[in-house]
C-alpha positions as a printed Julia matrix, in Angstrom:
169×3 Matrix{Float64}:
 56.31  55.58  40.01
 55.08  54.44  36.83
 58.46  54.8   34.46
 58.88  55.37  30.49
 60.47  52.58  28.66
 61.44  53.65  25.0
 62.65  51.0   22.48
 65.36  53.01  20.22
 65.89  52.03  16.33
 67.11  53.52  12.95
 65.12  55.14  10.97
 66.1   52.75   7.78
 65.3   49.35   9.54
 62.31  50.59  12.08
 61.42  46.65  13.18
 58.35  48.12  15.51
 57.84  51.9   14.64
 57.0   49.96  10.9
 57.03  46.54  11.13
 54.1   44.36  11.51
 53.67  41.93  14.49
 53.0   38.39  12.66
 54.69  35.02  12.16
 58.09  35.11  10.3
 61.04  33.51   9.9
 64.34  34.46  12.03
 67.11  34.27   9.07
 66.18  35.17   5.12
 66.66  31.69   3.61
 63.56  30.77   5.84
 65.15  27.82   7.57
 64.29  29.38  11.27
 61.47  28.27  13.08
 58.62  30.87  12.56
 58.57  33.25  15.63
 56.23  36.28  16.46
 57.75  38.77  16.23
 57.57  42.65  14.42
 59.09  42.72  11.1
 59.82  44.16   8.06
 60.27  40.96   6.02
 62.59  38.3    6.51
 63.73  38.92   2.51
 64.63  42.73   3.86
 68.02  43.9    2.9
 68.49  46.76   4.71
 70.12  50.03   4.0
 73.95  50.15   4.4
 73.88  51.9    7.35
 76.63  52.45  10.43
 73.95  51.03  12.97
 75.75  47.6   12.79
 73.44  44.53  14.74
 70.38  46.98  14.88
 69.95  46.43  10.84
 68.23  43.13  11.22
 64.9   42.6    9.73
 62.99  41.56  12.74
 62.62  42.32  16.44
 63.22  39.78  19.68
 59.69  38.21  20.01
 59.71  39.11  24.08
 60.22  42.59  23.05
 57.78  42.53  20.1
 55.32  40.83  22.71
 56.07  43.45  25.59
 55.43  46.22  22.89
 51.64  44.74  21.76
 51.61  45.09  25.38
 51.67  48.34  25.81
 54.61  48.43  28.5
 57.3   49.7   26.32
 56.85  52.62  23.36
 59.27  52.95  20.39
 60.56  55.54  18.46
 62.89  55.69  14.81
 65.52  58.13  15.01
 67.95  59.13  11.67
 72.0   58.69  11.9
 72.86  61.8   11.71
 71.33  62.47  14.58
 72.81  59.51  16.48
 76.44  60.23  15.53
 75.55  64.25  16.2
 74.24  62.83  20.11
 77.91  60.08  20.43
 80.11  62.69  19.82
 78.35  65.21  22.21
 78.75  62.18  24.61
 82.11  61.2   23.73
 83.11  65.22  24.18
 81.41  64.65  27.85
 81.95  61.06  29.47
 85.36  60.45  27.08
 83.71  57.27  25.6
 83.41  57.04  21.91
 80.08  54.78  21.73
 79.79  52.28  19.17
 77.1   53.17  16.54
 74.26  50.43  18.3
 73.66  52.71  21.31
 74.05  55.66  19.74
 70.38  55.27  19.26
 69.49  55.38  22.97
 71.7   58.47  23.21
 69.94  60.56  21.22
 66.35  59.63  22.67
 68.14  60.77  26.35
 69.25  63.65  25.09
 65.76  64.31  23.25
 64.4   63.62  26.26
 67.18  65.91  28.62
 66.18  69.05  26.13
 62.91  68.62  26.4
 63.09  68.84  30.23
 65.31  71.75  29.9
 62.04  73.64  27.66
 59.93  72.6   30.72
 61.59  72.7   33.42
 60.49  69.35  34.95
 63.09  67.54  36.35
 63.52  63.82  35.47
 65.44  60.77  35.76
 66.54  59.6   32.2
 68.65  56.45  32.24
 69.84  55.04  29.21
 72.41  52.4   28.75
 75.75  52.01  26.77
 76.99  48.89  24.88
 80.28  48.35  24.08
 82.9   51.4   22.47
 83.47  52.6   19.02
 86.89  51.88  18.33
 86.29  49.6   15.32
 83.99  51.92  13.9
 86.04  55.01  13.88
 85.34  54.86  10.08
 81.83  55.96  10.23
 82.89  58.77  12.48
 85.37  59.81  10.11
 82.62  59.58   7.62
 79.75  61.32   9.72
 82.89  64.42  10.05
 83.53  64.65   6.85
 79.33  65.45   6.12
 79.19  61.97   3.99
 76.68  60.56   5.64
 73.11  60.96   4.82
 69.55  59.77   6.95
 68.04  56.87   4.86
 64.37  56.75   5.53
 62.65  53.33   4.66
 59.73  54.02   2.81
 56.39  52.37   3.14
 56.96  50.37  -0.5
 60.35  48.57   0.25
 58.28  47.54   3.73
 55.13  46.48   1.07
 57.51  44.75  -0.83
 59.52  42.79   1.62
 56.06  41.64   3.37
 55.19  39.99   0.02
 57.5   36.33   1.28
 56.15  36.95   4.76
 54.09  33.23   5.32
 50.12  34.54   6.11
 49.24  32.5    8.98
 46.23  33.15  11.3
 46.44  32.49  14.92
């Protein structure tokens, strides 16, 4: 058995679907230790999003270094879409997700329709991080139709590479 692994992120901070795999620092005064890692630029503000700890500006250098690898893909997936896929989930398993793993829940049930058009049957497993009490707020705000898909664009990514140090290894 030779399983899919698919890294999950918002479409207005995509660390790997965007980012570039080179030497940066970890916070953005540039006191960290440089790691390897993918990012967008450790002077990146992101987007004020409802992702919460996924708006960071790089990715874990084991899972940056697993990705160059090959063994894990990665996809970007918009907001709306995420809250649309936690409240289908919180209608079904009673759990209101917080916004992190919403992410993950709407590449299962990406991947649940698209076995549905087939009709090949599959294991999808996805995990679930902590509840959305605190962040009833954005749901109230994803209800109401106030909440738009931010897409980073290529330029702000340009941009924000401009402080990354150039180092060749």
């Amino acid at each position: 058995m030779n399983p899919t692994i698919r890294c999950v992120e918002p479409a207005a901070c995509p660390t790997l679907t965007k980012g570039e795999y080179r030497y940066d620092f970890g916070d953005t005064a540039g006191l960290t230790p440089l790691m390897k890692m993918h990012t967008l630029g450790h002077g990146f503000i992101p987007e004020p999003i409802h992702a919460g700890g996924l708006r960071y500006h790089g990715m874990a250098p084991l899972v940056s270094h697993i990705y160059e690898l090959g063994l894990v893909e990665a996809i970007s997936i918009p907001q709306t879409e995420c809250f649309d896929s936690a409240l289908k989930f919180a209608r079904t398993e009673g759990i209101i997700p917080a916004p992190e793993p919403t992410h993950a829940l709407a590449a299962a049930i990406r991947e649940a329709m698209a076995c549905k058009e087939s009709g090949e049957e599959r294991v999808i497993l996805t995990a679930l991080c902590g509840h959305g009490h605190l962040d009833l707020a954005s749901y109230d705000k994803y209800l109401a139709g106030e909440m738009v898909d931010l897409e980073l664009s290529d330029a702000a990514i340009a941009e924000a590479m401009l402080e990354v140090p150039d180092i060749d290894m």
